[in-house]
C-alpha positions in Angstrom: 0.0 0.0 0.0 2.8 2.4 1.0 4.5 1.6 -2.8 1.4 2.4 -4.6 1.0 5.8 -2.4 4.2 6.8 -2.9 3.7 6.2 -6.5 0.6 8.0 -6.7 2.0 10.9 -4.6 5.0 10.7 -7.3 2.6 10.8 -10.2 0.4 14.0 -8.5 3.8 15.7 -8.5 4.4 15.4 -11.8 1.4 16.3 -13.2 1.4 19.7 -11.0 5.2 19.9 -12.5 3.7 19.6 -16.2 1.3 21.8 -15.5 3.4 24.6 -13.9 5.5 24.2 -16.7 3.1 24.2 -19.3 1.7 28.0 -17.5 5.4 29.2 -17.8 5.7 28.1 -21.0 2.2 29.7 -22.6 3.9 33.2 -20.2 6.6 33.3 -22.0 5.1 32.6 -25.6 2.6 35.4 -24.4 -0.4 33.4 -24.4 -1.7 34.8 -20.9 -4.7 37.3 -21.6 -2.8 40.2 -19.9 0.1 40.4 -22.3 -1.2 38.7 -25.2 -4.1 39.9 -28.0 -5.3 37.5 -30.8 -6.7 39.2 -33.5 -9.0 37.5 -36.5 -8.7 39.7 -39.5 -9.2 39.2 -42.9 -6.1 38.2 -45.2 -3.8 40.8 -46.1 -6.1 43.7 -44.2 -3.6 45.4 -42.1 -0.2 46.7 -42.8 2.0 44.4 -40.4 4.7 47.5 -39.4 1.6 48.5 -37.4 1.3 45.1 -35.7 4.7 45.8 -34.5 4.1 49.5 -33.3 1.3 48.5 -31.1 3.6 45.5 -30.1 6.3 47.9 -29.1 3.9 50.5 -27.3 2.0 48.1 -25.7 4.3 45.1 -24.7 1.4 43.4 -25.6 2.5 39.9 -27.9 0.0 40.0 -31.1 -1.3 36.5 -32.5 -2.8 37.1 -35.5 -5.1 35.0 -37.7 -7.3 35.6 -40.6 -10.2 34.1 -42.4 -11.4 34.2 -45.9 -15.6 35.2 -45.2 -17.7 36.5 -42.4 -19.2 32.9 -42.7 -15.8 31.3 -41.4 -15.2 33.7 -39.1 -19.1 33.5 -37.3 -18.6 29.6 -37.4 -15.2 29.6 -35.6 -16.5 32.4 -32.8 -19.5 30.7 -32.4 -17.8 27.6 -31.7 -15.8 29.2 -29.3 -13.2 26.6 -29.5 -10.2 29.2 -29.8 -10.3 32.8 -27.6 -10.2 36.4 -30.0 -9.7 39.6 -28.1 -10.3 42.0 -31.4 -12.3 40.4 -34.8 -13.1 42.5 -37.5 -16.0 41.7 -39.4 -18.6 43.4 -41.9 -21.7 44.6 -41.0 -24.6 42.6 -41.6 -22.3 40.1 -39.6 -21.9 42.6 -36.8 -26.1 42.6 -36.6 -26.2 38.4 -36.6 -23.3 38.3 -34.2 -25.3 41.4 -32.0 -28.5 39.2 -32.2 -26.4 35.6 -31.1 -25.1 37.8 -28.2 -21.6 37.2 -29.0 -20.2 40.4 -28.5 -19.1 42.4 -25.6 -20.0 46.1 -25.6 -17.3 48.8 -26.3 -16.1 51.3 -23.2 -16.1 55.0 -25.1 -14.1 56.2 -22.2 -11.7 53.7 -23.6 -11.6 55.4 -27.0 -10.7 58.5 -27.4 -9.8 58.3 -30.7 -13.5 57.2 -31.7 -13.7 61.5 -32.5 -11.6 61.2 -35.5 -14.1 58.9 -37.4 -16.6 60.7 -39.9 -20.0 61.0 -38.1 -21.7 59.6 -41.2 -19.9 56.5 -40.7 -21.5 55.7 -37.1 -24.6 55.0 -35.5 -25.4 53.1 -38.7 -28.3 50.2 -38.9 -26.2 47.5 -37.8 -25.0 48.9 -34.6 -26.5 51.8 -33.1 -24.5 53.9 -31.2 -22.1 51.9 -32.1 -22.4 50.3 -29.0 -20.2 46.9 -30.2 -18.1 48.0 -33.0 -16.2 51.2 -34.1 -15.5 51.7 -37.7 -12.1 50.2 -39.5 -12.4 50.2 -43.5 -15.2 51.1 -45.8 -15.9 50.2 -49.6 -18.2 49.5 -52.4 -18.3 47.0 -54.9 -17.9 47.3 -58.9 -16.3 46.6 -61.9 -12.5 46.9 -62.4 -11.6 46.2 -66.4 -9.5 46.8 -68.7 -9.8 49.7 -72.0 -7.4 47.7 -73.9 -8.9 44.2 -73.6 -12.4 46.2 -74.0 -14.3 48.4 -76.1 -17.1 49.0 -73.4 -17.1 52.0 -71.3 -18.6 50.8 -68.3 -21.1 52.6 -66.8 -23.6 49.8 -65.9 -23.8 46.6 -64.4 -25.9 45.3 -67.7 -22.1 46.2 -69.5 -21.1 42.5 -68.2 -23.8 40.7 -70.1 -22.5 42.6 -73.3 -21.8 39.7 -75.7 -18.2 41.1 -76.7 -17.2 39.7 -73.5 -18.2 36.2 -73.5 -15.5 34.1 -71.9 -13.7 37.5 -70.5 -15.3 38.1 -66.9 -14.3 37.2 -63.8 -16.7 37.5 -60.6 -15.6 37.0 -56.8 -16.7 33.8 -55.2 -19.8 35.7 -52.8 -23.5 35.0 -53.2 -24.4 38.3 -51.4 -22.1 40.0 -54.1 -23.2 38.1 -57.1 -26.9 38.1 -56.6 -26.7 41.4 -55.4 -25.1 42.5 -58.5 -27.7 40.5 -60.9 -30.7 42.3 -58.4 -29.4 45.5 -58.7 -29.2 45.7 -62.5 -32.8 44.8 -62.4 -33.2 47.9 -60.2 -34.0 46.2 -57.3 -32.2 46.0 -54.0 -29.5 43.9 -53.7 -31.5 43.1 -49.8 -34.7 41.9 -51.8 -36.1 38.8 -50.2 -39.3 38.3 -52.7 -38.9 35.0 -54.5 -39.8 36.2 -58.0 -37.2 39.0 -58.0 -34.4 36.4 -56.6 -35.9 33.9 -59.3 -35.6 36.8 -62.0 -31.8 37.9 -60.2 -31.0 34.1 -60.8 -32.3 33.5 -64.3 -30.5 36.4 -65.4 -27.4 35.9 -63.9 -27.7 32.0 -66.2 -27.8 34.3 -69.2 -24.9 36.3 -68.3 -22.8 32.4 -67.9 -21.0 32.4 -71.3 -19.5 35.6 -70.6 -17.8 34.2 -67.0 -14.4 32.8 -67.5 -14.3 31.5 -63.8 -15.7 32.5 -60.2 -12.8 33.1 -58.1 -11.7 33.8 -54.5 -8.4 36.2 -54.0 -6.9 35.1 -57.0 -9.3 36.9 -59.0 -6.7 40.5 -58.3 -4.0 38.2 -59.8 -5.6 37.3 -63.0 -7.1 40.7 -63.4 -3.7 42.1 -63.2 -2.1 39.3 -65.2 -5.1 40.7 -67.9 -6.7 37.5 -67.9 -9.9 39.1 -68.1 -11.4 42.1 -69.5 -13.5 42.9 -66.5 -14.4 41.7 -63.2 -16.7 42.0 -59.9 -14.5 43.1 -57.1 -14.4 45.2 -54.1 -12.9 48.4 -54.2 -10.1 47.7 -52.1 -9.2 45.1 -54.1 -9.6 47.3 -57.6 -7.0 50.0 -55.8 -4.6 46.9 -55.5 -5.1 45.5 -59.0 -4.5 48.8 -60.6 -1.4 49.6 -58.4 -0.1 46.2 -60.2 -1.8 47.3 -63.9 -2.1 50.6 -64.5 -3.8 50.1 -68.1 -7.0 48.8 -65.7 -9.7 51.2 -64.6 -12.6 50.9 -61.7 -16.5 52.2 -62.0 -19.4 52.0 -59.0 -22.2 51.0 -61.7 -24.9 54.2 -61.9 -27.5 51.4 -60.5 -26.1 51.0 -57.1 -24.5 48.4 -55.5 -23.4 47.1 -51.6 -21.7 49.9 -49.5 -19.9 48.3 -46.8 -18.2 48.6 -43.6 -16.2 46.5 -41.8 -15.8 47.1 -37.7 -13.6 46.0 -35.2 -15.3 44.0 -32.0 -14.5 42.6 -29.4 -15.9 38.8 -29.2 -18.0 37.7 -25.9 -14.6 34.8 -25.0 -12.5 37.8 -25.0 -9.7 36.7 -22.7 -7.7 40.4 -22.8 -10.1 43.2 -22.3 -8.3 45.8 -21.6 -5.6 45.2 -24.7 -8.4 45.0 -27.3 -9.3 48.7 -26.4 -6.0 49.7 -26.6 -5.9 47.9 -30.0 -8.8 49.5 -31.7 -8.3 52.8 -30.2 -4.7 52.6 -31.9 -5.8 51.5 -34.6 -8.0 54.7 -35.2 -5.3 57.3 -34.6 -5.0 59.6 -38.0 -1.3 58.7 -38.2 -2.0 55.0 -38.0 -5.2 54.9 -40.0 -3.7 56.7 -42.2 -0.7 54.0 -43.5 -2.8 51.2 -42.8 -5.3 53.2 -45.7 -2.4 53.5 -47.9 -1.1 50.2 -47.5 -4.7 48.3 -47.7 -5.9 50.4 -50.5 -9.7 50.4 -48.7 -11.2 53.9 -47.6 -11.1 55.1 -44.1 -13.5 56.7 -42.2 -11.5 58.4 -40.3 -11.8 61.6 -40.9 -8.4 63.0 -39.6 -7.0 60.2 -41.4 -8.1 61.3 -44.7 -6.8 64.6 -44.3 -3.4 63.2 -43.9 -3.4 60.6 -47.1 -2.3 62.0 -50.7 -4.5 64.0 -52.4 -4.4 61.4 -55.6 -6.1 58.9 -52.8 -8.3 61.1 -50.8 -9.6 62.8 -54.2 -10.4 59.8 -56.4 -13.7 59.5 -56.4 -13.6 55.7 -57.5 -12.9 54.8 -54.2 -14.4 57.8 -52.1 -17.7 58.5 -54.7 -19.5 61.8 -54.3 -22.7 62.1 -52.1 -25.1 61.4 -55.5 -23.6 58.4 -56.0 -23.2 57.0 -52.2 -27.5 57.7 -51.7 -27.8 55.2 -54.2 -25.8 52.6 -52.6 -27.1 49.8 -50.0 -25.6 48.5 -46.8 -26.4 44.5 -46.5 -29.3 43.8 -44.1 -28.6 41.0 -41.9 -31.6 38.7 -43.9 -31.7 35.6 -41.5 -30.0 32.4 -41.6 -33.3 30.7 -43.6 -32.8 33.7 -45.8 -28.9 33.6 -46.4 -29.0 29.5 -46.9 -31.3 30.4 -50.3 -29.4 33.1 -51.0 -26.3 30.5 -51.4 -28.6 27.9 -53.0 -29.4 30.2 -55.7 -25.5 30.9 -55.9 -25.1 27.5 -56.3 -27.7 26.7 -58.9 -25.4 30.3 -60.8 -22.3 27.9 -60.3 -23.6 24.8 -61.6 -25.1 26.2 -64.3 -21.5 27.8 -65.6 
């Protein structure tokens, strides 16, 4: 008896050794929530020198990780499997992610810096008050193409179904953005739920398949660059990028309207460091800082003293900040219900299948 409760004394030990251990160990990797922040981003979205700033300021350790659609990124929070102090994702995402209480409401006092952002970028329909989020990067989609590869001077989003360009257009791999797109050039909104205007979306969306080369994720700024493709549906961060690499290619918000976005930082209800994911998205709206991470993500800010600092070749294009007539005619996605969204991507699908 006395063997086996020495050995059982000898194995407690060691598994209060392993443990200690294993603390020390995540301490010194800087997985402890005081001096650690993991942040889910998407790819490419931030200019990593400001990673490092904050890093240096702070003394807090960043993990960073990224995900390729607000879909992904819901899934893996809702999961809660792995702890985010800071995620930053779109808006009708922010409303779901409001609704699933899985956010953790934002201390003002905390963020000073929430004064720089344009007014007309706050207390918007998917957060009031903004009460869970504070504004990071803002956008539209349209059509990036190219004059030489092109006759068309695109102005609408019926230019795509123009039967020069059969075989020659790319779209991005999003239902919201495709059947939007297909809505909107039917003059409808790219929110509509009634079955015969998503039935009328989707039919002509089949008639616009021999003009689609491919339906592509990120590699769709690649080929565009590569001019693989006359023309393409993108988001206007991503057009600023293609064009920095192709300067023959142009970009155009069709005259019939299309999705005006937002993405917002948040912090996640399993937030494990508080305290750092303030200090994170309060850095990350100083003017200085939002203004490199503008210039090196190629998206529009909404910061306001951030624009006045950025080159007047990139505050004054009004591809990527479009004048007041044009932005009233542009739609922010309404959060339309899981039940809704599944038929959106069914009818996506059907698109697909069909090409």
């Amino acid at each position: 008896m006395k063997t086996i409760s020495r050995m059982f004394i000898v194995i407690i030990v060691a598994a209060l050794l392993l443990m200690y251990l294993a603390a020390r160990l995540n301490v010194s990797q800087g997985y402890s929530g005081s001096n650690t922040l993991t942040i889910y981003n998407w790819g490419d979205y931030i200019d990593p020198d400001l990673l490092e700033q904050f890093q240096k300021e702070t003394g807090i350790t960043v993990i960073y990780q990224t995900f390729d659609s607000n879909e992904a990124m819901l899934t893996k929070i809702e999961q809660g499997g792995t702890t985010f102090d800071v995620a930053i994702p779109s808006d009708y995402a922010i409303s779901k992610m409001r609704e699933e209480n899985l956010l953790l409401p934002l201390d003002h006092s905390k963020l000073p810096n929430l004064k720089n952002i344009d007014p007309s970028f706050l207390n918007l329909s998917f957060d009031p008050n903004n009460k869970y989020s504070a504004p990071y990067f803002w956008g539209t989609v349209g059509i990036v193409y190219n004059p030489k590869l092109t006759h068309l001077k695109f102005h609408s989003w019926d230019d795509l179904w123009d039967p020069s360009l059969r075989n020659n257009v790319l779209l991005t791999d999003g239902a919201r953005e495709v059947i939007g797109m297909s809505l909107n050039s039917l003059h409808y909104s790219l929110n509509d739920t009634k079955e015969a205007h998503l039935q009328e979306a989707l039919a002509k969306l089949k008639l616009l398949t021999p003009n689609v080369k491919a339906i592509v994720g990120d590699e769709i700024k690649l080929l565009l660059a590569n001019n693989e493709a006359a023309a393409g549906l993108v988001f206007s961060g991503d057009a600023s990028e293609i064009m920095g690499e192709n300067e023959d290619l142009d970009f155009v918000v069709p005259e019939e309207g299309t999705n005006l976005w937002f993405d917002n930082m948040v912090i996640p209800k399993t937030a494990a460091n508080i305290d750092g994911a303030h200090k994170f998205i309060n850095f990350m709206m100083n003017p200085e800082v939002a203004a490199q991470n503008a210039e090196y993500v190629g998206y529009s800010t909404p910061n306001d003293a951030a624009l006045k600092l950025l080159p007047e070749d990139i505050s004054g294009d009004e591809r990527f900040y479009p004048p007041a007539d044009l932005t009233r005619r542009l739609e922010v996605y309404d959060n339309l219900g899981k039940k809704m969204l599944v038929h959106y991507n069914e009818l996506f699908l059907q698109f697909k299948m069909n090409k």
